[in-house]
LUMDOMAR-708242 format. One record per residue: residue number from 1; residue in one letter; y, z, x of N, C-alpha, C, CB in turn. Coordinates in nm, 3 decimals, always signed. Each point is the difference from the previous one (the first is absolute). Glycine has a CB too. Example, Ala and Ser with C-alpha at 12.3 -4.5 7.8 and 13.67 -1.06 7.14 Angstrom:
! residues 2
     k   r   n_north      n_up    n_east   ca_north     ca_up   ca_east   c_north      c_up    c_east   cb_north     cb_up   cb_east
     1   A    -0.569    +0.780    +1.319     +0.119    +0.000    -0.089    +0.120    +0.000    +0.090     -0.117    +0.125    -0.189
     2   S    +0.222    -0.197    +0.154     +0.119    +0.006    +0.082    +0.109    +0.073    -0.077     -0.063    -0.215    +0.118
***
This chain:
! residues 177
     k   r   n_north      n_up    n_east   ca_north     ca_up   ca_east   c_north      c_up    c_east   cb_north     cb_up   cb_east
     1   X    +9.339   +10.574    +8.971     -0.056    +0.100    +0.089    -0.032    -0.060    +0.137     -0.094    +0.120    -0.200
     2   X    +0.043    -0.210    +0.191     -0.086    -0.108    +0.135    +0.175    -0.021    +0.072     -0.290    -0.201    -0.156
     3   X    +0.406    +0.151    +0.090     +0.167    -0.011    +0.096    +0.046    +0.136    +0.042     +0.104    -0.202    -0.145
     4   X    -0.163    +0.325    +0.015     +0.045    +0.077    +0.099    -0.027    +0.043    +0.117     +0.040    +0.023    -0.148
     5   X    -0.202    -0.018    +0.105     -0.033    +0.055    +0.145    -0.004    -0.108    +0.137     -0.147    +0.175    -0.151
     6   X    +0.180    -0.279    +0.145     -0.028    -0.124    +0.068    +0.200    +0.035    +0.096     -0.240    -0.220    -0.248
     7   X    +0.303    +0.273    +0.138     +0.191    +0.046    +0.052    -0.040    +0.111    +0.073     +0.183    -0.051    -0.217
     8   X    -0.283    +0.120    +0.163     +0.010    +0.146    +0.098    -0.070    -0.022    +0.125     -0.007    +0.165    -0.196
     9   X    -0.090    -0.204    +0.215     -0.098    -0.068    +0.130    +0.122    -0.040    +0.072     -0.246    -0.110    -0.108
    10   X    +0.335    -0.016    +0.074     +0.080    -0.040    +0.078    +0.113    +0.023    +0.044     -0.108    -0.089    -0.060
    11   X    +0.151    +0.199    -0.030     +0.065    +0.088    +0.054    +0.000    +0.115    +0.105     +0.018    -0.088    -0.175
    12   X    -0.176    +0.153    +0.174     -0.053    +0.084    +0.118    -0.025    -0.063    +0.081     -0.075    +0.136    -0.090
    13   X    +0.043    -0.236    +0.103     -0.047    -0.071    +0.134    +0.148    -0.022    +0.033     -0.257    -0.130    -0.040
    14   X    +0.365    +0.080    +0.014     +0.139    -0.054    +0.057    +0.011    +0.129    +0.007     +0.107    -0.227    -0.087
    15   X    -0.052    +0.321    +0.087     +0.039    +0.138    -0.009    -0.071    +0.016    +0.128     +0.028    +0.080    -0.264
    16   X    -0.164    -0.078    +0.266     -0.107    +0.043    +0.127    +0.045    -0.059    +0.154     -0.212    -0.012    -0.191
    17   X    +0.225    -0.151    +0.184     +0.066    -0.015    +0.108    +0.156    -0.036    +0.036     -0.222    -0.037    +0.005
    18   X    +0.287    +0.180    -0.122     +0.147    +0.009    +0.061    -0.033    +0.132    +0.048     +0.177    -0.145    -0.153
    19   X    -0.250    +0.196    +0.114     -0.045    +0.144    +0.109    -0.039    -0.033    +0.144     -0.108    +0.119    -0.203
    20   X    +0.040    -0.222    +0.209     -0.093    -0.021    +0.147    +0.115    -0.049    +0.029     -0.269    -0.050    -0.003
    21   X    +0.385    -0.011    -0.060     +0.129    -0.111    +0.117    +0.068    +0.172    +0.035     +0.109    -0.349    -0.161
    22   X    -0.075    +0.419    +0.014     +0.100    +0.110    +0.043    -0.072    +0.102    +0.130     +0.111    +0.000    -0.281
    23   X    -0.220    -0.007    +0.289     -0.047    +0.123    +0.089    -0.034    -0.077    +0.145     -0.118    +0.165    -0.219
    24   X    +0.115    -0.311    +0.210     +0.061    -0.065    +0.131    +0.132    +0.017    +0.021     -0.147    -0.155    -0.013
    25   X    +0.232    +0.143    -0.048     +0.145    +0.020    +0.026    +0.001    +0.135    +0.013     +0.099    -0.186    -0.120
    26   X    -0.123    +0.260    +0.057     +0.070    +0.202    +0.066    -0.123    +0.035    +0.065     +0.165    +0.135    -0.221
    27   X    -0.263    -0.202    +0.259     -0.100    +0.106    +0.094    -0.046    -0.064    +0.142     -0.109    +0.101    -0.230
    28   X    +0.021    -0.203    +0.189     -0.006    -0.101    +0.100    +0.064    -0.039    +0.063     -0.088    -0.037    -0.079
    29   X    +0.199    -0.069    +0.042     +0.106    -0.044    +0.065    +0.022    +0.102    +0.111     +0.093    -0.122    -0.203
    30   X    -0.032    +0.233    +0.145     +0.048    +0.142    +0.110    -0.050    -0.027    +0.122     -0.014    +0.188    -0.159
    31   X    -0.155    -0.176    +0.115     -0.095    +0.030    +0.102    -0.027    -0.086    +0.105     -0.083    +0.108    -0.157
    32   X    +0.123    -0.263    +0.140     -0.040    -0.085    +0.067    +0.128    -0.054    +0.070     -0.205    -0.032    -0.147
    33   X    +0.318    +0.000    +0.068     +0.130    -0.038    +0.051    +0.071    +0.097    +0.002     -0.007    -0.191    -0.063
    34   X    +0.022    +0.307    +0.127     +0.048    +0.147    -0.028    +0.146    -0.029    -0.026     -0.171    +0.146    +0.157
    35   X    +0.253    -0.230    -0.011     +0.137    -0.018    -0.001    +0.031    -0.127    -0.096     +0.021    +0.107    +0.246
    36   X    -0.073    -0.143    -0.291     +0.068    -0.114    -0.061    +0.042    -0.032    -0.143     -0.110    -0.058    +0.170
    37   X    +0.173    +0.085    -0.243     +0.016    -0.052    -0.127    -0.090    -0.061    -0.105     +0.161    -0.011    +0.122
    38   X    -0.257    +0.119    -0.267     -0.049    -0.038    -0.048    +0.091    -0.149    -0.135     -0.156    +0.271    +0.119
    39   X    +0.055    -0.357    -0.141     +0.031    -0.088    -0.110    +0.061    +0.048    -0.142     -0.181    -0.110    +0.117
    40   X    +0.217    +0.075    -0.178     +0.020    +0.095    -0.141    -0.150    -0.100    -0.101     +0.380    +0.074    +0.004
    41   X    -0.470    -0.024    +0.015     -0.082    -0.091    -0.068    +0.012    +0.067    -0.166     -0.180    -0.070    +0.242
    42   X    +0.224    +0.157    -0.262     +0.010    -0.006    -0.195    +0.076    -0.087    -0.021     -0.013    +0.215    -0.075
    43   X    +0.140    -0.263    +0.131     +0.060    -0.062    -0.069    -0.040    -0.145    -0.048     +0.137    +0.156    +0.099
    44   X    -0.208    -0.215    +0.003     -0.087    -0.100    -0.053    -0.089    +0.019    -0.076     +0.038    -0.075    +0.147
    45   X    -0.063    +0.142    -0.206     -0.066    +0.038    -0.165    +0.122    -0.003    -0.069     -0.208    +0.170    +0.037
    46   X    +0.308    -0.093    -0.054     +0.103    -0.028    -0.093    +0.062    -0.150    -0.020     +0.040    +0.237    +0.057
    47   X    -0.039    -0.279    +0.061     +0.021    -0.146    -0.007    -0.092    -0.078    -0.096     +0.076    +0.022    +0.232
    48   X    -0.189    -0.037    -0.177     -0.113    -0.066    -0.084    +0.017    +0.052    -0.119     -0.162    -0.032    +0.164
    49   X    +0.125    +0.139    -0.202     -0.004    +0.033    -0.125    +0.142    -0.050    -0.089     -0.167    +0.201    +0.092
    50   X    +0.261    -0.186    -0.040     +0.128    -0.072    -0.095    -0.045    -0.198    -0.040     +0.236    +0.210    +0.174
    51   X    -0.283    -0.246    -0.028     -0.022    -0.178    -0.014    -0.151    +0.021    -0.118     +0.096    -0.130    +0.333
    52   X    -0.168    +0.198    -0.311     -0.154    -0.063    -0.033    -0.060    +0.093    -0.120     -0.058    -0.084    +0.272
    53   X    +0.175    +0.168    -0.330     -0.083    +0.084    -0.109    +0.150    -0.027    -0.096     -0.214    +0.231    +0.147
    54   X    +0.167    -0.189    -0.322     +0.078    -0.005    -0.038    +0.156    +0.129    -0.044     -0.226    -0.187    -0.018
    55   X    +0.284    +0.162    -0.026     +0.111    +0.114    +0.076    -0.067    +0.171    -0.076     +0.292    -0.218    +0.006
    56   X    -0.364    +0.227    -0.101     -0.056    +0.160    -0.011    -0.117    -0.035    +0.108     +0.049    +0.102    -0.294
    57   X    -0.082    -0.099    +0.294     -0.050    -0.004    +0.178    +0.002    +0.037    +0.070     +0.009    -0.082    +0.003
    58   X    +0.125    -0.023    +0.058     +0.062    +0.024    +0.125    +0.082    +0.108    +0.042     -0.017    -0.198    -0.022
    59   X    +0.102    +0.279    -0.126     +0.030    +0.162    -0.033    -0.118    +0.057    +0.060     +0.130    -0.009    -0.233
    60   X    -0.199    -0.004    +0.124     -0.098    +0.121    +0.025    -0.068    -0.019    +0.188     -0.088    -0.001    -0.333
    61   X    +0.051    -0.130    +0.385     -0.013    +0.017    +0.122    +0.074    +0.096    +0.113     -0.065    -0.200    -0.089
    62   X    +0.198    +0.168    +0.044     +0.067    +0.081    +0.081    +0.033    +0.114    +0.018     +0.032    -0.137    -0.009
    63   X    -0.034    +0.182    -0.135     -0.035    +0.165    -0.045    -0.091    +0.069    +0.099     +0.007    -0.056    -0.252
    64   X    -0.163    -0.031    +0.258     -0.079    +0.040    +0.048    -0.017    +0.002    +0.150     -0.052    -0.044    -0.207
    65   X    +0.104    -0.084    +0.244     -0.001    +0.000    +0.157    +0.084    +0.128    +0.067     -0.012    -0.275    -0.013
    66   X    +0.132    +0.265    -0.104     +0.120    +0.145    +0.095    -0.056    +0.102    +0.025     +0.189    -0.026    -0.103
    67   X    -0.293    +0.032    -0.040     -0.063    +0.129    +0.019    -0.093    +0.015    +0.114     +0.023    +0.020    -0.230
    68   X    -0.108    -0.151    +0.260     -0.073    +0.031    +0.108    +0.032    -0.024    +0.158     -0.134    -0.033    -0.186
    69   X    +0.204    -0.003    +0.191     +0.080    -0.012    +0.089    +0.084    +0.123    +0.103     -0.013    -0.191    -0.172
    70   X    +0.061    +0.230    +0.048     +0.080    +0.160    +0.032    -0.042    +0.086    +0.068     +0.062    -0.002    -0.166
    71   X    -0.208    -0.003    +0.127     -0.114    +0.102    +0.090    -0.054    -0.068    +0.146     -0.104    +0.096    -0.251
    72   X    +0.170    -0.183    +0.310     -0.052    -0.054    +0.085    +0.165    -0.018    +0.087     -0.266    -0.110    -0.144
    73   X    +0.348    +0.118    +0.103     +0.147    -0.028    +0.039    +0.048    +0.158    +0.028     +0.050    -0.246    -0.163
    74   X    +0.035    +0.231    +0.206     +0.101    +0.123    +0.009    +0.138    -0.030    -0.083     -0.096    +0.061    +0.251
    75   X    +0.069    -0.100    -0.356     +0.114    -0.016    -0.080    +0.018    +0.118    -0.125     -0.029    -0.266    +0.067
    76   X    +0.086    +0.303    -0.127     +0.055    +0.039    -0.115    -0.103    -0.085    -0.118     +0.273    +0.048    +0.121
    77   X    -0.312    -0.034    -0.214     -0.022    -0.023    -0.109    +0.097    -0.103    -0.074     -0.107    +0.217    +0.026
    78   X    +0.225    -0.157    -0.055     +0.079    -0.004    -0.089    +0.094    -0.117    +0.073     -0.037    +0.260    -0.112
    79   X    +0.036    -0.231    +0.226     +0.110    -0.120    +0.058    -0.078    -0.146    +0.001     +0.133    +0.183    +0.180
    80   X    -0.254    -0.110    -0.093     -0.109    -0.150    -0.047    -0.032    -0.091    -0.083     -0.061    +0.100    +0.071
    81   X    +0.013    -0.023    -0.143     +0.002    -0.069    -0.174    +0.168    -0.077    -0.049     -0.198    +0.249    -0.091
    82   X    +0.301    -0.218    +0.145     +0.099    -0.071    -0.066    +0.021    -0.098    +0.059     +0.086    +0.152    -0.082
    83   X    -0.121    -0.114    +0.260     -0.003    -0.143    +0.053    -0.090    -0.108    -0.046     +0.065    +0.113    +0.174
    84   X    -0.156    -0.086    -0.196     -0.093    -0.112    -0.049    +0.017    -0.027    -0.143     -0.164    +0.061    +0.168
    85   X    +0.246    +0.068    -0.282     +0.041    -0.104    -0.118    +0.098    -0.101    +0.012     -0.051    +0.168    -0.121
    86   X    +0.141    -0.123    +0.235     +0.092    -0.090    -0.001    -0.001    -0.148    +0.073     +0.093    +0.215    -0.032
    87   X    -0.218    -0.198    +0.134     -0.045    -0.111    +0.066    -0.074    -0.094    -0.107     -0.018    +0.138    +0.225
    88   X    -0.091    -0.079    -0.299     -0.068    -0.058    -0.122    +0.103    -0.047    -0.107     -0.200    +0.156    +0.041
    89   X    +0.286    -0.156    -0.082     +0.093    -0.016    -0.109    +0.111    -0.081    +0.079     -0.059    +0.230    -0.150
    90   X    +0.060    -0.312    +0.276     +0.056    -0.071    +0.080    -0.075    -0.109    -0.009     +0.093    +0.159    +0.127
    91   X    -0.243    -0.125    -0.076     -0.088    -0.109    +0.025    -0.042    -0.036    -0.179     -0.104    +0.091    +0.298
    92   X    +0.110    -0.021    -0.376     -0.075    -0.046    -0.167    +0.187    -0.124    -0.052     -0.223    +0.369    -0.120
    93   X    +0.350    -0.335    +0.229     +0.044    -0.081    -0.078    +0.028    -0.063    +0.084     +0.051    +0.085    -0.170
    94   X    -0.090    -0.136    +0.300     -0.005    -0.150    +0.079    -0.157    -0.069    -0.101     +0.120    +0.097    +0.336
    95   X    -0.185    -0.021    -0.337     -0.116    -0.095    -0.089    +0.023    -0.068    -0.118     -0.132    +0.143    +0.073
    96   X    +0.249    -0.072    -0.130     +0.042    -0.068    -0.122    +0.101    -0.106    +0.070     -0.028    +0.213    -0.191
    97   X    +0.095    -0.216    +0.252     +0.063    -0.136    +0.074    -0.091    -0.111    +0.031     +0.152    +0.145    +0.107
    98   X    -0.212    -0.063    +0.019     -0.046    -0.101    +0.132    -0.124    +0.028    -0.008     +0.182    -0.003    +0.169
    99   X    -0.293    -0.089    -0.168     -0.148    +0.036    -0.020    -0.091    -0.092    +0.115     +0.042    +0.052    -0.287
   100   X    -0.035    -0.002    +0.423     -0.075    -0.099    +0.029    -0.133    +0.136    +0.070     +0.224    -0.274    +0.045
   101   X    -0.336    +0.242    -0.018     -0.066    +0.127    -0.003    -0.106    -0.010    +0.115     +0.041    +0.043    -0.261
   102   X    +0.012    -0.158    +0.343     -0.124    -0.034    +0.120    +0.032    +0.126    +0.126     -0.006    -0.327    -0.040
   103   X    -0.113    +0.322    +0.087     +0.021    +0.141    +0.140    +0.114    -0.052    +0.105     -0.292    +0.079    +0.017
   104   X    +0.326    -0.155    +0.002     +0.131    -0.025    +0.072    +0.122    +0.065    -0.049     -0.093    -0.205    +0.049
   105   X    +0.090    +0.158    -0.185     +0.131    +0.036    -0.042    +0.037    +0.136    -0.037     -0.008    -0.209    -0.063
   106   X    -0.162    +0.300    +0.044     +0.052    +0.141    -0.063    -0.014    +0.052    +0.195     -0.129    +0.054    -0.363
   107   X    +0.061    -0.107    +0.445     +0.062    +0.044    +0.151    +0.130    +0.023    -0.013     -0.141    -0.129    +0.132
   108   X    +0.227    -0.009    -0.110     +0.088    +0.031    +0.009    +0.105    +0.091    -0.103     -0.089    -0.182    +0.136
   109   X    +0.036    +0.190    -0.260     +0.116    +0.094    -0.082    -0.105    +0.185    +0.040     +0.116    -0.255    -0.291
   110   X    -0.241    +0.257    +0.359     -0.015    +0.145    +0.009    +0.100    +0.003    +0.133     -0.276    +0.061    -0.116
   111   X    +0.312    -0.158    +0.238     +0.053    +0.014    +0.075    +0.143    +0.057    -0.029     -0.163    -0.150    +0.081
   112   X    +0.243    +0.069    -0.183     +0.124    +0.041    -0.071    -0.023    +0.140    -0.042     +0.057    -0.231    -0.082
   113   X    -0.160    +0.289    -0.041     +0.025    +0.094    -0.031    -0.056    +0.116    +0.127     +0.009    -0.118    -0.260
   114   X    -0.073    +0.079    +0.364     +0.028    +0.142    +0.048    +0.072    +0.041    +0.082     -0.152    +0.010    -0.047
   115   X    +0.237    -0.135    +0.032     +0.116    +0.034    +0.149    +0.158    +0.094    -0.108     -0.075    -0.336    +0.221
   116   X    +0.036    +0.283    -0.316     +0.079    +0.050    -0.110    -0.038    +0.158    -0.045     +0.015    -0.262    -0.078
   117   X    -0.150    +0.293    +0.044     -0.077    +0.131    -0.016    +0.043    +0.121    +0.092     -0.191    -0.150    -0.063
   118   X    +0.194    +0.162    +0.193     +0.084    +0.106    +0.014    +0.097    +0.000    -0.003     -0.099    +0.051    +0.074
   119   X    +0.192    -0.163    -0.071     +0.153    +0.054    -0.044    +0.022    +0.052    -0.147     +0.086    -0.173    +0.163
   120   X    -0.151    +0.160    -0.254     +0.008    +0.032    -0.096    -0.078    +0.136    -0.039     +0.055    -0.237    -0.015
   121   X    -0.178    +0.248    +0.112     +0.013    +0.180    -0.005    +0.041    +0.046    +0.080     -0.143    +0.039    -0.085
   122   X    +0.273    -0.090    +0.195     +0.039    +0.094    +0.075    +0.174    +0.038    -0.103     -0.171    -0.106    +0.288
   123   X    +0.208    -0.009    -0.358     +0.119    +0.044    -0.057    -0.052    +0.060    -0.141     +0.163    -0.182    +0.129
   124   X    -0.286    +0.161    -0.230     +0.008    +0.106    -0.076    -0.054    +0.156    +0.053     -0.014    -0.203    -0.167
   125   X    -0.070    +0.193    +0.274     +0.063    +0.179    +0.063    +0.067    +0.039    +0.026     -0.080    +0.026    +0.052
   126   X    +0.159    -0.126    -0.020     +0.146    +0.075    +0.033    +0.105    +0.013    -0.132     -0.020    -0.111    +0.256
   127   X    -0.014    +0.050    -0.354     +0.047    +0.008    -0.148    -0.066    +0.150    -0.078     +0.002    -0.305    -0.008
   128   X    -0.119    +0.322    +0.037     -0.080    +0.126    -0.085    -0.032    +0.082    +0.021     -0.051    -0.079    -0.066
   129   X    +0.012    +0.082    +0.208     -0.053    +0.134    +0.027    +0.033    +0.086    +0.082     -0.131    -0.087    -0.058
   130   X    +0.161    +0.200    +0.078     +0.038    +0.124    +0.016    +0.021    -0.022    +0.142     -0.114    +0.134    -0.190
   131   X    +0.024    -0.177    +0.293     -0.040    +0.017    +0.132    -0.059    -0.150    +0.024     -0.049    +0.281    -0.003
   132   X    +0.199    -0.397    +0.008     -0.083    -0.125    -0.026    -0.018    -0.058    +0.197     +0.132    -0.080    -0.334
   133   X    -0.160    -0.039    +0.307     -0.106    -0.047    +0.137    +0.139    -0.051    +0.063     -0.299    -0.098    -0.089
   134   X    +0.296    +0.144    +0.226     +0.173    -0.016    +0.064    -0.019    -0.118    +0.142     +0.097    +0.323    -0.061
   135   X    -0.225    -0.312    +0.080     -0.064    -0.145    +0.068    +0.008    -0.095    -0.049     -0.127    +0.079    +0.071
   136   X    +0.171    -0.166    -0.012     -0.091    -0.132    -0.016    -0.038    -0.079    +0.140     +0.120    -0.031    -0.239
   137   X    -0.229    -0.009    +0.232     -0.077    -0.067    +0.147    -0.016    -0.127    -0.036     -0.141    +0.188    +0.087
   138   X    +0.241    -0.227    -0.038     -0.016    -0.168    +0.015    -0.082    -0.074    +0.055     +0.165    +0.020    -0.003
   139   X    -0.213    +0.007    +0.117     -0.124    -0.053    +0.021    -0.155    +0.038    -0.051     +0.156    -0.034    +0.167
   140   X    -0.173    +0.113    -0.190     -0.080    +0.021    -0.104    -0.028    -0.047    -0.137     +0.044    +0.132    +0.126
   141   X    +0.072    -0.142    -0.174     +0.051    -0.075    -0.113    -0.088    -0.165    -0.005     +0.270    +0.152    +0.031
   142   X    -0.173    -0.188    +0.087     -0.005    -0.141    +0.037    -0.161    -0.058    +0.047     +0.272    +0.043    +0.079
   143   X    -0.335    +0.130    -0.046     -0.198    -0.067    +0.064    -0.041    +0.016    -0.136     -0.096    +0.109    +0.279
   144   X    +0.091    +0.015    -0.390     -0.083    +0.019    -0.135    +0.040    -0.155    -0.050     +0.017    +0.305    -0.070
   145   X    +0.095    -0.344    +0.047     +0.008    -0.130    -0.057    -0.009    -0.126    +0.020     +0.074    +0.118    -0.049
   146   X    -0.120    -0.162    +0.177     -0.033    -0.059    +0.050    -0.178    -0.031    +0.009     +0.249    +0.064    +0.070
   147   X    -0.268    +0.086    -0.038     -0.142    -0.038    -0.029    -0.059    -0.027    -0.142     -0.016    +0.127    +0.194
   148   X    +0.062    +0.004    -0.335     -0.025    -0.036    -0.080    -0.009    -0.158    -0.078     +0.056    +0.230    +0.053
   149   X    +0.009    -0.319    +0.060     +0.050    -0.141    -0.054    -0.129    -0.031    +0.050     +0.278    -0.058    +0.006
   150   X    -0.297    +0.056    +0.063     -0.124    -0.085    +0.142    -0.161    +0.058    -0.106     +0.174    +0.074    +0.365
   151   X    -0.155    +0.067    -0.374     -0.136    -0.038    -0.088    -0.021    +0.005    -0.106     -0.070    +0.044    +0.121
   152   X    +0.198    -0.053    -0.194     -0.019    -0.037    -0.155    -0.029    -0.130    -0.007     +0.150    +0.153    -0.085
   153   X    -0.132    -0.254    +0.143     -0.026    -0.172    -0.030    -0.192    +0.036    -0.056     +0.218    -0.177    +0.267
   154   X    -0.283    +0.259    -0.140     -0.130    +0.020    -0.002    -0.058    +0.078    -0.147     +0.032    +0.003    +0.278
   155   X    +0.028    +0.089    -0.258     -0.003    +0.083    -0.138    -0.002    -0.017    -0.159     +0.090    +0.074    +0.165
   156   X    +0.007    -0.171    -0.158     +0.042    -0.110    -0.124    -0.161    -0.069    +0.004     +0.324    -0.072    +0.042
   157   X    -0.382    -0.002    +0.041     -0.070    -0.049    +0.011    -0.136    +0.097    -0.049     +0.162    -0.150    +0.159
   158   X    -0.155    +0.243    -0.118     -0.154    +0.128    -0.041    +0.028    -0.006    -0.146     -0.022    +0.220    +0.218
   159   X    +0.138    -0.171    -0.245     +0.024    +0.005    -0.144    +0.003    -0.077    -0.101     +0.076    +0.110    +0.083
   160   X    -0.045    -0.259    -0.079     -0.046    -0.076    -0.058    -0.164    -0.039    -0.022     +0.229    -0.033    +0.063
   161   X    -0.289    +0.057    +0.059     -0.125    -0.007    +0.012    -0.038    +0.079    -0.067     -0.010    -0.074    +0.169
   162   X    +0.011    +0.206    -0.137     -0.052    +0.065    -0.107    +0.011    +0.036    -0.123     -0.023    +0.024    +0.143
   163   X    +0.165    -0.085    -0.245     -0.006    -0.058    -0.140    -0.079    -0.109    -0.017     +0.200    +0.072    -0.030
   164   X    -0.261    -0.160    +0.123     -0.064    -0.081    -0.048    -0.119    +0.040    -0.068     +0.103    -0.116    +0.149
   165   X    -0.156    +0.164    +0.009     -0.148    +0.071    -0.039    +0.010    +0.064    -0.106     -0.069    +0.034    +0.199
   166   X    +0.145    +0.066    -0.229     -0.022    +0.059    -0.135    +0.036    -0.042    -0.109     +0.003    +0.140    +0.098
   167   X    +0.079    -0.295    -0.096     -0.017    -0.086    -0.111    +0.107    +0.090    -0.082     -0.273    -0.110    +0.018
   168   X    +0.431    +0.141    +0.051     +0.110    +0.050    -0.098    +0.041    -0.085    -0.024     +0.054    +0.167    +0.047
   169   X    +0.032    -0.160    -0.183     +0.065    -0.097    -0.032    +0.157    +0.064    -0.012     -0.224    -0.129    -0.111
   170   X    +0.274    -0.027    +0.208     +0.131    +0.034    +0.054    +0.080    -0.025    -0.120     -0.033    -0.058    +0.251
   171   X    +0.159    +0.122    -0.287     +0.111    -0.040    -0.114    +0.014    -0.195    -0.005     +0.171    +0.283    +0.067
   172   X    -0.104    -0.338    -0.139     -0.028    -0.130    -0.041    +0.089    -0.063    +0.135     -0.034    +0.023    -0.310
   173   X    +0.130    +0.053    +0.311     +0.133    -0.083    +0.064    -0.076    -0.005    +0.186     +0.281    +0.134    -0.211
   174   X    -0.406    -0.047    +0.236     -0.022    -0.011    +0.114    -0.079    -0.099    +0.018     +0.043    +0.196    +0.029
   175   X    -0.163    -0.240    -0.103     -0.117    -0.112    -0.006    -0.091    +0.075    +0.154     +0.171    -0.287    -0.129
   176   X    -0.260    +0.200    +0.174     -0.081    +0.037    +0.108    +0.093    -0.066    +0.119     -0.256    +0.007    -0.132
   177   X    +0.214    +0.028    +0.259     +0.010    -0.008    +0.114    -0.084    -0.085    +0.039     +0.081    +0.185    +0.013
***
C-alpha cells in the first residue's frame, strides 16, 4: 500500500510539471516570444521516460503525455499518439543496444529525434489523413529543434533531480546518475 501510493504521488507530481512545461510551450511561450518557434518540450519526457523508467512505464508515459499534450498542440489525436509510439518503440530499442544515459548524450539524441519528428508527422499525414499537412517550414523546423536540444541538456537535469528527491528507483540497467 505505502509503494503504491508512494507510485501515485510520483506520478502526479511528474505529470504536474509536464503541465506547467506544456502550458509554457502553447501559452506562454506565444505570449512572450510571439514570432518565434516554440521548443517541443514533451518530447523530452518521452525521451527520459524510455532511458529512466522501465519499458511498461515508458508505454504508459507516453500514452499519457500524447494525451496531454494534444490539448495544448494543434495536432490530431490520432496522428500524435502514433508519432510518439513510433518515436518510443525507436528509442525502447536503441536502449536495448546502446545505453549510455548522461544529459549530453540524451541532448544530443532529443536533438536527432526532433529534427526527425516532423518529418515523420509530416509524411504519416500525408499517408492517413483525409486533408493531410501540405507545409512544411523548414525553418521552423530547424528553430523547434534546435531549441528543444539547448534546453533539454537543462531539463534532463530537473528530472533527474527530481527522481532523486523522490527516491525512484530507476530499472537496473540504468543505476544512479
Amino acid at each position: 500500500m505505502k509503494y503504491l501510493l508512494f507510485l501515485l504521488t510520483h506520478s502526479l507530481l511528474f505529470f504536474s510539471i509536464l503541465l506547467i512545461l506544456m502550458s509554457l510551450q502553447g501559452a506562454i511561450w506565444i505570449q512572450i516570444f510571439s514570432p518565434f518557434p516554440s521548443p517541443y518540450l514533451w518530447l523530452t519526457y518521452i525521451i527520459y521516460g524510455a532511458f529512466y523508467r522501465s519499458t511498461i512505464e515508458a508505454i504508459i508515459l507516453t500514452y499519457i503525455v500524447s494525451l496531454v499534450a494534444t490539448s495544448f498542440l494543434d495536432l490530431p489525436l490520432g496522428l500524435f499518439l502514433c508519432c510518439n509510439a513510433l518515436i518510443m518503440l525507436a528509442l525502447l530499442i536503441l536502449k536495448s543496444r546502446f545505453m549510455i544515459i548522461r544529459p549530453p548524450f540524451l541532448a544530443l539524441l532529443t536533438l536527432f529525434i526532433s529534427f526527425i519528428y516532423p518529418v515523420l508527422h509530416h509524411v504519416l499525414s500525408i499517408l492517413t489523413e483525409s486533408n493531410p499537412n501540405k507545409d512544411f517550414e523548414f525553418i521552423n523546423w530547424f528553430m523547434c529543434s534546435t531549441l528543444t536540444a539547448l534546453i533539454s541538456m537543462y531539463l534532463y537535469q530537473f528530472y533527474i533531480w527530481f527522481d532523486s528527491i523522490m527516491n525512484k528507483q530507476w530499472p537496473a540497467e540504468v543505476g544512479r546518475y
